[in-house]
MIMARZA-567392 format. One line per 2 residues: for each residue x, y, z of N, C-alpha, C, O. Coordinates in Angstrom, 1 decimal. Layout:
N
X/Y/Z/X/Y/Z/X/Y/Z/X/Y/Z  ...
REM end
This chain:
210
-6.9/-39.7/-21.1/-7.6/-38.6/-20.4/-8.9/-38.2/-21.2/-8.7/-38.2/-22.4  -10.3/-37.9/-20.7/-11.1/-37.5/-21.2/-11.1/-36.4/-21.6/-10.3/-35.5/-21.2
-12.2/-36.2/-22.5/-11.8/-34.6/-22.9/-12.0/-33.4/-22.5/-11.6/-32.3/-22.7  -13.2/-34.1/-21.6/-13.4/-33.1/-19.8/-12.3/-32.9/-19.6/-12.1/-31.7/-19.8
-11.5/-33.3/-19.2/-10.0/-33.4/-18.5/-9.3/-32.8/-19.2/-8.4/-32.2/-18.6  -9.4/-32.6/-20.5/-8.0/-32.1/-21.0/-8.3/-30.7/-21.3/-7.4/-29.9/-21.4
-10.2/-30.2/-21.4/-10.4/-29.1/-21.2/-10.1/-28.2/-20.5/-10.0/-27.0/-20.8  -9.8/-29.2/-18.6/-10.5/-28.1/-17.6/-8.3/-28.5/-17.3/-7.6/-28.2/-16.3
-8.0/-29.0/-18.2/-6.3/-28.4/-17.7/-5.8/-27.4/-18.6/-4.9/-26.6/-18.3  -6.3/-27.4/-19.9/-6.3/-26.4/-21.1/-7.0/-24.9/-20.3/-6.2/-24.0/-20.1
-8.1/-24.8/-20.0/-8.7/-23.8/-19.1/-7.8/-23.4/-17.8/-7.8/-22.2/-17.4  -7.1/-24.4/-17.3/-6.4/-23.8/-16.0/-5.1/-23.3/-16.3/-4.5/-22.5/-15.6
-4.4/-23.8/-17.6/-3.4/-23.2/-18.0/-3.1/-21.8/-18.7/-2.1/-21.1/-18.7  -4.8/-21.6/-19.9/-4.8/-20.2/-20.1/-4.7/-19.5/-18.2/-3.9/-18.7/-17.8
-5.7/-20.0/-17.5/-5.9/-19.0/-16.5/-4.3/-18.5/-16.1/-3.9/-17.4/-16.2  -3.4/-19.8/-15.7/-2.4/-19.3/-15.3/-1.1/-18.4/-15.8/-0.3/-17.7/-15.2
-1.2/-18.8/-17.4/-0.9/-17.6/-18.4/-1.6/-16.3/-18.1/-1.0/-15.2/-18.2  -2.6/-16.4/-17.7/-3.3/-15.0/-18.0/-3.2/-13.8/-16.6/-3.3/-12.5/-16.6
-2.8/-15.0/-15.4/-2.4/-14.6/-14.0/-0.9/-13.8/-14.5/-0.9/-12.6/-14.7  0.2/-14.6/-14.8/1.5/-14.2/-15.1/1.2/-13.5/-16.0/2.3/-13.7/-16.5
0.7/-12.7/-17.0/0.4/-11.2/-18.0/0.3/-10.6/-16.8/1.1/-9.7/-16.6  -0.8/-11.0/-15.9/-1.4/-9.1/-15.0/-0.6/-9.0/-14.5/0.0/-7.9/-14.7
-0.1/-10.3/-13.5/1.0/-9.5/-13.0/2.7/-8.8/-13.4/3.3/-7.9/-12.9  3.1/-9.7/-14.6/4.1/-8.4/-15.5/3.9/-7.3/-16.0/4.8/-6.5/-16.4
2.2/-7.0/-15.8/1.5/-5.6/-16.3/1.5/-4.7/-15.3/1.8/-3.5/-15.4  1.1/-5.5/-14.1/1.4/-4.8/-12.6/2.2/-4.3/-12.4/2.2/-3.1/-12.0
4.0/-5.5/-12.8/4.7/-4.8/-12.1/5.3/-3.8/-13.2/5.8/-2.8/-12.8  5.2/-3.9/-14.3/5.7/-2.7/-15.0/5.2/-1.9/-15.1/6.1/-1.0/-15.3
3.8/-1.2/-14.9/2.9/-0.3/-14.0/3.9/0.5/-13.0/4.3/1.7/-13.0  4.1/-0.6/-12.2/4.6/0.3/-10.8/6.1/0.7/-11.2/6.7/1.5/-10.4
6.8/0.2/-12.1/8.1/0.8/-12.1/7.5/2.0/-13.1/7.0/3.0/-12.7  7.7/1.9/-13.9/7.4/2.9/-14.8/6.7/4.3/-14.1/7.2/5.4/-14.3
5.6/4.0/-13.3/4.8/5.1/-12.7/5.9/5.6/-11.8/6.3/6.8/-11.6  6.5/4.6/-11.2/7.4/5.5/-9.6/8.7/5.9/-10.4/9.6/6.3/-9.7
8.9/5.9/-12.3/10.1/6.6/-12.8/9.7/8.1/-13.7/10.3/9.1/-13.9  8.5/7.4/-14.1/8.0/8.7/-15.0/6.9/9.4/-14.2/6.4/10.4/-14.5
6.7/9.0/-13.5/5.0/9.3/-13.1/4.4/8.9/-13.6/4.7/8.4/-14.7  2.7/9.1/-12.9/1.4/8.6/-13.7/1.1/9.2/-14.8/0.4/8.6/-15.5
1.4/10.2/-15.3/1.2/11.3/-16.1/2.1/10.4/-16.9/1.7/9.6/-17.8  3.6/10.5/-16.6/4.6/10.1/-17.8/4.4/8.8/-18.2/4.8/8.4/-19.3
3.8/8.1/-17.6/4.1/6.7/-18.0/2.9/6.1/-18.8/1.7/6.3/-18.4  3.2/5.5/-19.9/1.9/5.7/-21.0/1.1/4.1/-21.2/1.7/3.0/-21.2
0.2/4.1/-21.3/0.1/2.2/-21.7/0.3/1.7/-22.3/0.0/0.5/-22.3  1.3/2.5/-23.7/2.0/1.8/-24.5/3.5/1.6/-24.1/4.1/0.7/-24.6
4.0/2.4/-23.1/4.9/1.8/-22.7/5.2/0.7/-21.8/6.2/-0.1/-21.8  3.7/0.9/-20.9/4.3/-0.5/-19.8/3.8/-1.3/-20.3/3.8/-2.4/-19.7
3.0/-1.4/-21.7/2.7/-2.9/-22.4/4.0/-3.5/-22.8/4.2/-4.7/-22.7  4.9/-2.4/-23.2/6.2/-2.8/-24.3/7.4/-3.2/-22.9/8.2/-4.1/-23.2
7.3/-2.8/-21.8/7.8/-3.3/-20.5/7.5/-4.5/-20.2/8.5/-5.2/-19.9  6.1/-5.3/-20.3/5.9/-6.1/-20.0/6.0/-7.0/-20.9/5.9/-8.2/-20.7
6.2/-6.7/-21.6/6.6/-7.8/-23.1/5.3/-8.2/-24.2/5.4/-9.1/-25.0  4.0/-7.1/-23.7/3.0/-7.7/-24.4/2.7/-6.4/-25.6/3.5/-5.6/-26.0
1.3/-6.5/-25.9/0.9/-5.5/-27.1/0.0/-4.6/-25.9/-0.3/-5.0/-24.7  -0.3/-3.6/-26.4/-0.9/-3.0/-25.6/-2.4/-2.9/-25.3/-3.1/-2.5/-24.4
-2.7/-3.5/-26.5/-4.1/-4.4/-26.6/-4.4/-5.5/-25.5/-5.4/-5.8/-25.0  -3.0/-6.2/-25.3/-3.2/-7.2/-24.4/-3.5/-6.5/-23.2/-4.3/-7.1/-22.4
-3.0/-5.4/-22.8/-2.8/-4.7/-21.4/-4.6/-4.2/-21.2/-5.4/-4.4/-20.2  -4.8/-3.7/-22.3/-7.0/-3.5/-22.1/-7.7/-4.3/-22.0/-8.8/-4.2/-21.5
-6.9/-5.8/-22.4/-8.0/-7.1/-21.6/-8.1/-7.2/-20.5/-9.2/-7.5/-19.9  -6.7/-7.0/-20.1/-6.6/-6.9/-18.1/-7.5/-6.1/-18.1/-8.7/-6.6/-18.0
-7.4/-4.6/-18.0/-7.6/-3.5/-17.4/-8.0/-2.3/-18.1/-7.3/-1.6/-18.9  -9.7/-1.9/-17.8/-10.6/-1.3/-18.6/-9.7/0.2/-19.0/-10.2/0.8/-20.0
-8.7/0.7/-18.3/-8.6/1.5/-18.6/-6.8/2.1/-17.4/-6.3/1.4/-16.5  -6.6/2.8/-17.7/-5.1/3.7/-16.8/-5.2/3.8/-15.4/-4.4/3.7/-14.5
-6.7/4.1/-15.7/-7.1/4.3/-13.9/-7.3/3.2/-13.2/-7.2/3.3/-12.0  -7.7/1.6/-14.1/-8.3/0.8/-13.4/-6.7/-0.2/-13.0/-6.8/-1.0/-12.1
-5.3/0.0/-13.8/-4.2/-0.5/-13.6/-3.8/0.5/-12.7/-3.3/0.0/-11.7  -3.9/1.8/-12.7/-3.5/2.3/-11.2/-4.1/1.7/-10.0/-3.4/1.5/-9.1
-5.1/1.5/-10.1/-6.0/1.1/-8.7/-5.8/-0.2/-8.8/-6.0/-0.9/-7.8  -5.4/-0.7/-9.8/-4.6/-2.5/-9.2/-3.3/-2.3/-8.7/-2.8/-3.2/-8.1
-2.7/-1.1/-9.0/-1.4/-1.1/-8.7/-1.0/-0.7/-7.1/-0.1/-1.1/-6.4  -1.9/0.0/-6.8/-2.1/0.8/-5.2/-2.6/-0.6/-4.8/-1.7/-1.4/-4.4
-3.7/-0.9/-4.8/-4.5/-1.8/-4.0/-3.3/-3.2/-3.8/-3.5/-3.9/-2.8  -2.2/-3.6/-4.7/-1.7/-4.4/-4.9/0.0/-4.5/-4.1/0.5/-5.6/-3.7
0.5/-3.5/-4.0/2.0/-3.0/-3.7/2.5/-1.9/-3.0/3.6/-1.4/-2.8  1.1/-1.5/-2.4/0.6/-0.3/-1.1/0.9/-0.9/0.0/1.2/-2.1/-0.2
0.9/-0.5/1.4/0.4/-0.8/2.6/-0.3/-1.1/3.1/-0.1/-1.4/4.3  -1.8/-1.3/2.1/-3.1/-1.9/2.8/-3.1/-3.3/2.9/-3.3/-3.9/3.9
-2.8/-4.0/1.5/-2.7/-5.3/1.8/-1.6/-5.7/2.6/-1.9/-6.7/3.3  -0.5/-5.3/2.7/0.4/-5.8/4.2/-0.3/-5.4/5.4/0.1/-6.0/6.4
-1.5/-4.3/5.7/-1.9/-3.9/6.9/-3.2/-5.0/7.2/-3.5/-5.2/8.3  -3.8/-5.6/6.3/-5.0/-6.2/5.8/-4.2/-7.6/6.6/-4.5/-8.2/7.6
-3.0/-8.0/5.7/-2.2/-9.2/6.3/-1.8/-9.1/7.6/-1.2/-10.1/8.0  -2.0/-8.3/8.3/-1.1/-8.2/9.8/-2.5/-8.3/10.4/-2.5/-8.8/11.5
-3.4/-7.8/10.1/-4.3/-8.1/11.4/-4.5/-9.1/12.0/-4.6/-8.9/13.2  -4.7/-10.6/11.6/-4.8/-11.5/12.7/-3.9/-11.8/13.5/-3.9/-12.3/14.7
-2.6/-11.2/12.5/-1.3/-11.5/13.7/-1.5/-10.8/14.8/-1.7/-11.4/15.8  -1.5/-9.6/14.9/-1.5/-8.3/15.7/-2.6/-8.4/16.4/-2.6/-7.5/17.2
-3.8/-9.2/16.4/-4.8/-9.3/17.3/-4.2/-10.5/18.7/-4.7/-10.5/19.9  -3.4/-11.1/18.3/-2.7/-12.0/19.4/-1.5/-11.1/20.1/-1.3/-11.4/21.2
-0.9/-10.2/19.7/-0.4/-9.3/19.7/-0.5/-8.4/21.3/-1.5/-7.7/21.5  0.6/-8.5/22.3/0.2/-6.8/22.9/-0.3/-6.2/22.3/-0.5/-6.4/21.1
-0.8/-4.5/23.2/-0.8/-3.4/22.0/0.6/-2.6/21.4/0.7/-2.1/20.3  1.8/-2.8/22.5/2.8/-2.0/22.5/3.5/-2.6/21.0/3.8/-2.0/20.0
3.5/-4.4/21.3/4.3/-4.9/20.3/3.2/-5.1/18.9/3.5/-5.4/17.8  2.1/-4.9/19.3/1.3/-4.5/17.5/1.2/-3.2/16.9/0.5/-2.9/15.9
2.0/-2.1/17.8/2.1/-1.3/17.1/3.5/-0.7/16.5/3.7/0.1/15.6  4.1/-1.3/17.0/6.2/-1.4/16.9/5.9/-2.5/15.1/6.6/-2.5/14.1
5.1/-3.1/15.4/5.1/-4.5/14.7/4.3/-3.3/13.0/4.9/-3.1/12.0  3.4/-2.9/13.4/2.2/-2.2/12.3/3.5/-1.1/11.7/3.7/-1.0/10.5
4.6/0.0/13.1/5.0/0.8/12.3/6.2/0.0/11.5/6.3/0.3/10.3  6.9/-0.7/12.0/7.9/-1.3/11.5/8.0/-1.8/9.9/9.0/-1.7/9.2
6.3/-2.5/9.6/6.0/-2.4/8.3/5.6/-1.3/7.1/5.7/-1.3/5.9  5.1/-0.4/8.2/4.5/0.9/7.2/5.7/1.9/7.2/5.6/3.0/6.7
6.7/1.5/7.6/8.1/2.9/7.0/8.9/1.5/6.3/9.8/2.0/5.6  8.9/0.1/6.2/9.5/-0.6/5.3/8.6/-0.5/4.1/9.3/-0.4/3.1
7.7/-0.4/3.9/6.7/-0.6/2.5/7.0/0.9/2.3/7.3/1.2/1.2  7.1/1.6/2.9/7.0/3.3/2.1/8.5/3.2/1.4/8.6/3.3/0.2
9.3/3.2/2.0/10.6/2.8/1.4/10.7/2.1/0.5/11.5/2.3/-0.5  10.0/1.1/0.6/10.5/0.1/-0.8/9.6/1.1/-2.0/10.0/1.0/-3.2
8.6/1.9/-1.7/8.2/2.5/-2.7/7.9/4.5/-2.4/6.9/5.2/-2.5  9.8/4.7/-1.9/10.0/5.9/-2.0/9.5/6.6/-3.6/8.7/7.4/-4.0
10.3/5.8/-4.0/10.2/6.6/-5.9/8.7/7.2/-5.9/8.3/8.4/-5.9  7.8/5.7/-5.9/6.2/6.0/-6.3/6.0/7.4/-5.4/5.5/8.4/-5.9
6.3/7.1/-4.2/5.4/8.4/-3.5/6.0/9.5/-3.9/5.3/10.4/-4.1  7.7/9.6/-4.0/8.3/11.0/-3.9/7.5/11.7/-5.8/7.4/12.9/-6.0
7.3/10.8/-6.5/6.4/11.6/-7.9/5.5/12.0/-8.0/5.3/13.1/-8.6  4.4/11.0/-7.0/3.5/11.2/-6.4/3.1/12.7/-5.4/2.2/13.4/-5.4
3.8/12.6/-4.9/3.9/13.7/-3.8/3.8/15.1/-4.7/3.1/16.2/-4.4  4.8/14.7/-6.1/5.2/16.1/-7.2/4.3/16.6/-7.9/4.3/17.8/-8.2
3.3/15.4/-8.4/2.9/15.7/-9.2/0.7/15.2/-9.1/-0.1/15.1/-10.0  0.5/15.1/-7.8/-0.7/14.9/-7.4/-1.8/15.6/-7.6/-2.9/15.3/-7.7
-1.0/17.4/-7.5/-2.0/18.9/-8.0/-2.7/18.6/-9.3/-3.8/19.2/-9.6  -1.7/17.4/-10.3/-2.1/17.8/-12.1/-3.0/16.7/-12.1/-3.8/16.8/-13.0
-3.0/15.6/-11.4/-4.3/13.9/-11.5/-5.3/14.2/-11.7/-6.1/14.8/-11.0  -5.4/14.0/-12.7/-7.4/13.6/-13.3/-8.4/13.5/-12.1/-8.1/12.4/-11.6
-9.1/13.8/-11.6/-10.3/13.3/-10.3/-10.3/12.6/-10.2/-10.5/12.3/-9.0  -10.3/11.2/-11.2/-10.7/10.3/-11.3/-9.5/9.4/-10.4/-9.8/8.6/-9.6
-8.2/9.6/-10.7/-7.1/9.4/-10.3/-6.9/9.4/-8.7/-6.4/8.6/-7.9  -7.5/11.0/-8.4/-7.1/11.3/-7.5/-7.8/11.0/-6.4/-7.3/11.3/-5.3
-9.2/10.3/-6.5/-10.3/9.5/-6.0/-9.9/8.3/-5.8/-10.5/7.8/-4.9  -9.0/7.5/-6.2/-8.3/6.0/-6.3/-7.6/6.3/-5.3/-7.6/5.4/-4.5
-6.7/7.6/-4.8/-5.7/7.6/-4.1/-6.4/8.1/-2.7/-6.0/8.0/-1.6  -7.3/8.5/-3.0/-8.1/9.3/-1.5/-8.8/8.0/-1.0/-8.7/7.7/0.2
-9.2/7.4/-1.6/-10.1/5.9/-1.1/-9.0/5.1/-0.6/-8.9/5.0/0.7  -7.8/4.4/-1.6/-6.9/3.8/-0.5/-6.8/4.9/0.7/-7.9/5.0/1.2
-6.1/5.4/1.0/-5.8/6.3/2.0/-6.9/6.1/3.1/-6.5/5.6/4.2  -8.2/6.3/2.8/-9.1/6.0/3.7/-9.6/4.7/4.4/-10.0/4.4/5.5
-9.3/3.8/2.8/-9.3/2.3/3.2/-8.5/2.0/4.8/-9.0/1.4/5.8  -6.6/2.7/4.5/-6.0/1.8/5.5/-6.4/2.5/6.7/-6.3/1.7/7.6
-6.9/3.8/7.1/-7.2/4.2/7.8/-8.4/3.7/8.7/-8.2/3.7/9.9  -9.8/3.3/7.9/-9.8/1.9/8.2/-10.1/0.8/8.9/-10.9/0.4/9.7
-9.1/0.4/8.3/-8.7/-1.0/8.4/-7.9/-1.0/10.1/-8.1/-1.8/11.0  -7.0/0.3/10.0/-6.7/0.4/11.8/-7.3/0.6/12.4/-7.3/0.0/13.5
-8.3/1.7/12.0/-9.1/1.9/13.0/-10.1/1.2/13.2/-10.9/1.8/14.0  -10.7/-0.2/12.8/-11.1/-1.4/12.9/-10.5/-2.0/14.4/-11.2/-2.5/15.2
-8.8/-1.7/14.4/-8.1/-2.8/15.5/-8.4/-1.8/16.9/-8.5/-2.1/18.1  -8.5/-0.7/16.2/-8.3/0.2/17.3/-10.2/0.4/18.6/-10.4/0.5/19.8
-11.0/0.3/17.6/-11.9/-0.1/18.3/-12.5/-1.6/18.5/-13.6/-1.9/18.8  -11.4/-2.3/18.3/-11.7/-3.4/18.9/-11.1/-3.1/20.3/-11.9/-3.6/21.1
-10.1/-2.6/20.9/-9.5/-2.7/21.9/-10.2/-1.8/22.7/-10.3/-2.0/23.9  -10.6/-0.9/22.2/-12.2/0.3/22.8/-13.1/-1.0/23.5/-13.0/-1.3/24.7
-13.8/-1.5/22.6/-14.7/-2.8/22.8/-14.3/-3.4/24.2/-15.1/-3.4/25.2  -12.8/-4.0/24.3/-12.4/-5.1/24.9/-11.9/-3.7/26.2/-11.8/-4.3/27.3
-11.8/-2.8/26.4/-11.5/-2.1/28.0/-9.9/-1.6/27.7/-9.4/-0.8/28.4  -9.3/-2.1/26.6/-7.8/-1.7/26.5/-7.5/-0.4/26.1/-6.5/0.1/26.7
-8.0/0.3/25.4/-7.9/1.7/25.0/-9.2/2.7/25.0/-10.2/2.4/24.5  -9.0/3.9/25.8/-9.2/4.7/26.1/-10.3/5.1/25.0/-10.2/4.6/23.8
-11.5/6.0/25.5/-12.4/6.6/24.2/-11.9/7.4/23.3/-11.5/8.6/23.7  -11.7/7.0/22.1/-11.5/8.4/21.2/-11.8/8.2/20.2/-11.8/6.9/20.1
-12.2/8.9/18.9/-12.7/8.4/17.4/-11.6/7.9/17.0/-10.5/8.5/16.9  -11.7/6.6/16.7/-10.9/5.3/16.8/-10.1/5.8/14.5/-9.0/5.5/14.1
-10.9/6.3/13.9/-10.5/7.1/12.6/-9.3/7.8/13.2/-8.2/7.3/13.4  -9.6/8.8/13.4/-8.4/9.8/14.1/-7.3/9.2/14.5/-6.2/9.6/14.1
-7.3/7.9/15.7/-6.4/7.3/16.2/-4.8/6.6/15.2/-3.6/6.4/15.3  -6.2/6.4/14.1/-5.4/6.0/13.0/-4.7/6.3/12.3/-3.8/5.8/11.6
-5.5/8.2/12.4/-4.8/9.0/10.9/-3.2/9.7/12.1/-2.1/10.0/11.8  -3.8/9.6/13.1/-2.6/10.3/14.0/-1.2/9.3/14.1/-0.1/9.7/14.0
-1.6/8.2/14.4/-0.4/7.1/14.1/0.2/7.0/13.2/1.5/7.0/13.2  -0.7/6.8/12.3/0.0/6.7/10.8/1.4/8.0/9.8/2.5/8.1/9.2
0.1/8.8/10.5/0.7/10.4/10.4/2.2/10.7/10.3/3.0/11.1/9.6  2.1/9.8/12.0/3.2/10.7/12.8/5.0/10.1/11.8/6.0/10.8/11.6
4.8/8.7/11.4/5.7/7.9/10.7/5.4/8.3/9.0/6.2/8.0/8.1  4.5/8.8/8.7/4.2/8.9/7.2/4.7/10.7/7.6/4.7/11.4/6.6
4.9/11.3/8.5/5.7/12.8/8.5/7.2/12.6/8.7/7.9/13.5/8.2  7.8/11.6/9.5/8.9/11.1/9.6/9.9/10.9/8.4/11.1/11.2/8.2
8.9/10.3/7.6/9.4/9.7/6.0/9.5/10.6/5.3/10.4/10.7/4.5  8.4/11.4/5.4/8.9/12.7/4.0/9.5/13.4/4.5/10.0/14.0/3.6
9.9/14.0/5.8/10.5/14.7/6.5/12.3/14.1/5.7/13.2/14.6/5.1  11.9/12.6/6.2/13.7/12.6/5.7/13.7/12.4/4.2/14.4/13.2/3.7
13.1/11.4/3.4/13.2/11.4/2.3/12.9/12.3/1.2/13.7/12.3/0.2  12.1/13.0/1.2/11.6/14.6/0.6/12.2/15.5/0.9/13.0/15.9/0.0
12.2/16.2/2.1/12.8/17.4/3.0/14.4/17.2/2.7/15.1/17.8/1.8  14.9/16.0/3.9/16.4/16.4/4.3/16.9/15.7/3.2/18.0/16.1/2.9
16.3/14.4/2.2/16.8/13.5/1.2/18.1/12.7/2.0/19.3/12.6/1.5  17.7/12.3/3.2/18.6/11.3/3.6/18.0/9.9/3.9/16.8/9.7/4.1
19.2/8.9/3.8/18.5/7.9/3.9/19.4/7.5/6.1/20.5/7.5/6.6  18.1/7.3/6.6/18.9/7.2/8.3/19.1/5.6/8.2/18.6/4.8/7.4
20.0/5.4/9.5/20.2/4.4/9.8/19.6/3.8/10.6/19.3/4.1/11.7  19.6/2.4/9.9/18.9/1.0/11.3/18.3/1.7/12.7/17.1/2.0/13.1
19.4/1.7/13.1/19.2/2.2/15.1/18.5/3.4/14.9/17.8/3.6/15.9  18.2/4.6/13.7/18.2/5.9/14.5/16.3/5.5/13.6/15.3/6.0/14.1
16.3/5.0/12.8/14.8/4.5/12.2/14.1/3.7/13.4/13.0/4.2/13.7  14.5/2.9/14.2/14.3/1.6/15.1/14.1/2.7/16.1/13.0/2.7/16.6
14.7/3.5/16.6/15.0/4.4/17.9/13.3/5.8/17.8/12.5/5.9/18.7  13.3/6.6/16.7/12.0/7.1/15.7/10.6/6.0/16.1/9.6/6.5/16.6
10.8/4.5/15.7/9.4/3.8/16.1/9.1/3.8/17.0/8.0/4.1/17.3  10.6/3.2/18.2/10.1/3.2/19.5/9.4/4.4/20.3/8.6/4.4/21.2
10.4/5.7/19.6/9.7/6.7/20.5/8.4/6.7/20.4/7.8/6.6/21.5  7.6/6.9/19.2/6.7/7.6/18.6/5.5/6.5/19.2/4.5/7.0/19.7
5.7/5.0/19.3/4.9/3.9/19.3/4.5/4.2/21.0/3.4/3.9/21.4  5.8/4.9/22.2/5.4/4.9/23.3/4.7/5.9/23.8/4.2/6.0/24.9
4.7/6.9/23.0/4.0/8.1/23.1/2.5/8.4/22.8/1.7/9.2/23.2  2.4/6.9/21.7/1.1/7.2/21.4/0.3/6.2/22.1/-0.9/6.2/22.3
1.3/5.2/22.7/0.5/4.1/23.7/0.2/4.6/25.0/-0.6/4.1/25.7  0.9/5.7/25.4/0.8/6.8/27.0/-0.4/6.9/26.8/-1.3/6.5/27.6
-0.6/7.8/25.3/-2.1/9.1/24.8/-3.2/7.9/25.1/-4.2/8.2/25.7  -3.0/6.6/24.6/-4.5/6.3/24.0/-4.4/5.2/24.9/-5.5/4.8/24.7
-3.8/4.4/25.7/-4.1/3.2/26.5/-5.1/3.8/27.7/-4.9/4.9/28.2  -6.1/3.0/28.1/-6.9/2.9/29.4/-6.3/3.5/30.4/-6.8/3.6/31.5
REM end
C-alpha cells in the first residue's frame, strides 16, 4: 500500500475514533443531565462517564452549552420529526398525524427524566441555556408547520397560521404528557395512550381540514 493509502485509512480511523468519543460524550450528557440536571451535571463528570479526561470532552465541544445543544438537537423530537417528513408527505393527513403523534409521546417518554428536571429546574438556566431550548422548541414547530402549509398550498387544509397549527397539535399531546407524567405521575396504558391520539388527531383534523 502506498503511503497515500495508509494515510487516508490512518485519517479515517482517527475520524472514526473520534465519531465514537462524541457520541459516548453525548450519551453521557443525556443521562447524567436527565439524573442530575443541567445545573447538577458537571463536565467533569460526564467526561469520567464517558471514559475520557475532560480535556478530551473541550475538543468535542466549546463549551456546556455547546454539548447541551448537541444533546437536544441529537435525542429530541426534531430529528425524528425532520425523519418523518418524507414519509408523511405520501401519507393521508389523518394517518400523518396518528403517525407524527405516535412518535412525539414515544420520544417524550423515552426521555421523561430529561424533561421532568427540566420542567423543575428551567426558572435557574443561564440565557444562554435557555435560548438553546427556546430555538429547538421553535425549530420543531417549524418544521410542522412546513407540512402544514404545504397542505394549505395543495387545497387540503383550511387557512390558518400554519405556526399556530403546530404549536396547537403539538400542545395538545405535550399537555397530555405532563398532565400524566408530572401531575397524576402515572404511567397509562397501551389502549388508553392509543385511544388519547386517536381522539385528539380527529379533533384537530375536523378544526383544520378543507
Amino acid at each position: 500500500m502506498s503511503r497515500a493509502g495508509r494515510d487516508l485509512l490512518l485519517k479515517a480511523a482517527r475520524g472514526e475514533r473520534a465519531g465514537a468519543t462524541r457520541k459516548r460524550l453525548l450519551d453521557a450528557g443525556l443521562k447524567l443531565i436527565s439524573s442530575k440536571g443541567y445545573l447538577g451535571a458537571t463536565t467533569k463528570d460526564i467526561a469520567k462517564k464517558a471514559g475520557v479526561a475532560e480535556l478530551t470532552l473541550f475538543r468535542h465541544f466549546s463549551s456546556k452549552e455547546q454539548l447541551f445543544q448537541e444533546i437536544i438537537n441529537s435525542y429530541t423530537f426534531l430529528p425524528a420529526l425532520k425523519g418523518l417528513m418524507p414519509e408523511i408527505k405520501e401519507l393521508d393527513y389523518r394517518d400523518a398525524l396518528l403517525l407524527i403523534a405516535e412518535k412525539f409521546l414515544g420520544r417524550l417518554s423515552e426521555r421523561r427524566d430529561l424533561i421532568r428536571i427540566m420542567h423543575s429546574e428551567m426558572h435557574l438556566y443561564p440565557a444562554r441555556v435557555k435560548d438553546i431550548y427556546h430555538n429547538f422548541v421553535g425549530e420543531v414547530y417549524k418544521t410542522l408547520a412546513s407540512y402544514f402549509k404545504d397542505l394549505q398550498d395543495s387545497g387540503i387544509l383550511r387557512d390558518f397560521d400554519p405556526e399556530y397549527g403546530a404549536r396547537a397539535f403539538l400542545g395538545m399531546f405535550f399537555s397530555y404528557f405532563t398532565v400524566r407524567e408530572l401531575v397524576l405521575k402515572e404511567r397509562s396504558k397501551p389502549s388508553d395512550e392509543q385511544k388519547a391520539i386517536t381522539e385528539f388527531v380527529d379533533i384537530f383534523v375536523k378544526g383544520s381540514a378543507a
